[in-house]
N, C-alpha and C positions, 0 to 999 in steps of 0.2 A: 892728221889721223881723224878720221871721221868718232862721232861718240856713240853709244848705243842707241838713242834715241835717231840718230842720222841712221845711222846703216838701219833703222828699222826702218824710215821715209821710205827707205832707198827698195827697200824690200818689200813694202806697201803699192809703190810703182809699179816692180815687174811684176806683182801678182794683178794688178787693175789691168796692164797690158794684156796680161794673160786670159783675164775676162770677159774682157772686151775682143779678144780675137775670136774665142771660143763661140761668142755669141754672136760674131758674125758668122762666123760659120754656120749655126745654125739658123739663123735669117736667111742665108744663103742656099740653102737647100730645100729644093721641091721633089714636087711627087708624096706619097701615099706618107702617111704616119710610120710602117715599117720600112720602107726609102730612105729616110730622112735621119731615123733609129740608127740604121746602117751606114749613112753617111759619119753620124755625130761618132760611133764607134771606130770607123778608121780614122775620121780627123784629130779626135778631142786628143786620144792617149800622144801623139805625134806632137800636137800645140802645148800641151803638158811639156812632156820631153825638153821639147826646145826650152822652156824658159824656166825648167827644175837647175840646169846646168850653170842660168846667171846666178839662181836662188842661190846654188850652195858654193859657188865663186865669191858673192855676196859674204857669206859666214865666212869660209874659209880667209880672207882679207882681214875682215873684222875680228878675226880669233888671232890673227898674229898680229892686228894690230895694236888690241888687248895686252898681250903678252909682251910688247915694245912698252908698252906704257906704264906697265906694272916691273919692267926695267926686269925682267926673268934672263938670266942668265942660259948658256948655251942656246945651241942647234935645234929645232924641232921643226918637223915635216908636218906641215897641213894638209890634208888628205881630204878630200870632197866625199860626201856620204849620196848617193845616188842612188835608192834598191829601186832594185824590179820591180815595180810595183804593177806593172800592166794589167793583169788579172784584176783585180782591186779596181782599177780604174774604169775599166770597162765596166765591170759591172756597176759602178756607179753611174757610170753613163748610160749605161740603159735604164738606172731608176730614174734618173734627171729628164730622161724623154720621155717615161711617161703620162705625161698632161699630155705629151703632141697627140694621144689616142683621145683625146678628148678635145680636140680643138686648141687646147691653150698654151698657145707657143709663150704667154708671159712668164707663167710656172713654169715653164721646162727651161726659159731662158735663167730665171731664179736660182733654179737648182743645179744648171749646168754652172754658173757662177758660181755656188756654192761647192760644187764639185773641182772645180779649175780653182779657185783659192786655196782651197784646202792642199790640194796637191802640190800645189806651186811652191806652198809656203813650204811645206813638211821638209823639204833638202835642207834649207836652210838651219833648222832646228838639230836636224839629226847631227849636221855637220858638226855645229857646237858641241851638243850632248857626248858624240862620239870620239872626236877630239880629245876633250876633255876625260875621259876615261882615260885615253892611252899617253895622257901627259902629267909624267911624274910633279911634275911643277904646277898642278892646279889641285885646288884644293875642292872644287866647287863649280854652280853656275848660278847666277839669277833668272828669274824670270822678269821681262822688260814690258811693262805694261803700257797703256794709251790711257790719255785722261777722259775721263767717262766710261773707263773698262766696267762690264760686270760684277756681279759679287763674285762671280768662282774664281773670275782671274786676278780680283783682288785679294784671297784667299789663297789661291795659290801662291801670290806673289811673294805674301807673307813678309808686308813692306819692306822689299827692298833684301831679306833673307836670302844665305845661301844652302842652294842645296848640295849638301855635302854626299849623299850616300850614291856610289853609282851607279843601282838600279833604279835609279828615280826616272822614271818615262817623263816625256814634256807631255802635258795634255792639254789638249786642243778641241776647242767646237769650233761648231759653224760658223765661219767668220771671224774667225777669231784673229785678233792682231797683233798678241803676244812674239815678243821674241826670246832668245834666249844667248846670256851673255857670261862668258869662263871670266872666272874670279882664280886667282895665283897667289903663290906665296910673294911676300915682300908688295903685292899693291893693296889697294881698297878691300879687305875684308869685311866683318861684321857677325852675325849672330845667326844660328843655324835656322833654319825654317821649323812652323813646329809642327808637330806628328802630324796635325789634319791636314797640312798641306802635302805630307808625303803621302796620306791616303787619297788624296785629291790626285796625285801623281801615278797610283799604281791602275793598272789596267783592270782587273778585277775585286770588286768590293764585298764584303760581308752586308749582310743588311744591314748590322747595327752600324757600321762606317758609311753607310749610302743614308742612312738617316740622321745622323751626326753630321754630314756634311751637307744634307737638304739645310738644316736646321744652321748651320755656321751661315751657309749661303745666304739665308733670309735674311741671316742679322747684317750681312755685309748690304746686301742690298738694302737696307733699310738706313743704311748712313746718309 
């Protein structure tokens, strides 16, 4: 059974493949700046598609095979987390090709990258996160960090903490190469994450929590 660290490699792969196709695509396509716009919008969301479906295959393995190792007793159905995201996407693709109005296919390739990662990764995440919700037998998840991660995602990570509450969202930047892995009863536990990492986790922040965590963040980065 692969370990948290592998299944992330593994998932670091098909998002580079993912990138790498995206951006030939875009190499690929001539004609005008809004041609080309148009091309990256029926191709990108399609190249996405295809390789969200190994992402949350990817989780869904590594969630049961979590749960094998943590010796969890009974049946439980792994369900693949997949949303519609098209809308989303698109739009993102048309902000990613904005340099091609400017000549600069480097930046657009940048940000199409940036665009094609993010999405790729997200199935993966959700699958855990959502998972883990509807399994009486997990108590939690971590966050699975890279060495040389950031301060936030070291902050988030909240060495090696779990996150027990099941509103906690995974959050993600640009590039980011965080995974996330279901903690059960009877395996490897440990000690809950603490508040700032679950403010670091919610979607919307109060000022005084968006500057409490500027200010955590500096001190991580400063390690």
């Amino acid at each position: 059974m692969p370990t948290a660290f592998e299944s992330k490699a593994a998932l670091s792969a098909v998002t580079a493949a993912a990138v790498d196709l995206s951006g030939r695509v875009l190499r690929g396509l001539d004609g005008s700046p809004e041609v080309r716009r148009a091309g990256l919008l029926e191709a990108v969301p399609e190249v996405i598609g295809y390789f969200t479906e190994g992402s949350a295959a990817l989780a869904a393995d590594f969630y049961a095979d979590e749960r094998e190792r943590a010796g969890v007793r009974g049946v439980f159905e792994v369900d693949l987390t997949i949303n519609d995201r098209t809308v989303k996407i698109r739009r993102a693709v048309a902000w990613a090709s904005d340099p091609l109005f400017q000549g600069d296919d480097v930046a657009a390739v940048k940000r199409l990258a940036q665009v094609t990662q993010f999405e790729t990764a997200k199935p993966y995440r959700d699958t855990i996160l959502d998972n883990r919700r509807r399994d009486p037998e997990s108590v939690g998840w971590r966050r699975i960090t890279s060495p040389g991660s950031c301060g936030f995602c070291r902050l988030a990570a909240s060495k090696g903490a779990i996150y027990k509450k099941s509103t906690a969202d995974f959050a993600a930047h640009d590039h980011c190469g965080c995974t996330a892995a279901p903690v059960f009863r009877g395996g490897e536990t440990g000690p809950e994450v603490t508040a700032l990492a679950y403010v670091a986790a919610k979607r919307k922040r109060t000022p005084a929590e968006k500057a409490a965590l500027r200010d955590a963040i500096a001190h991580f980065e400063s390690l």
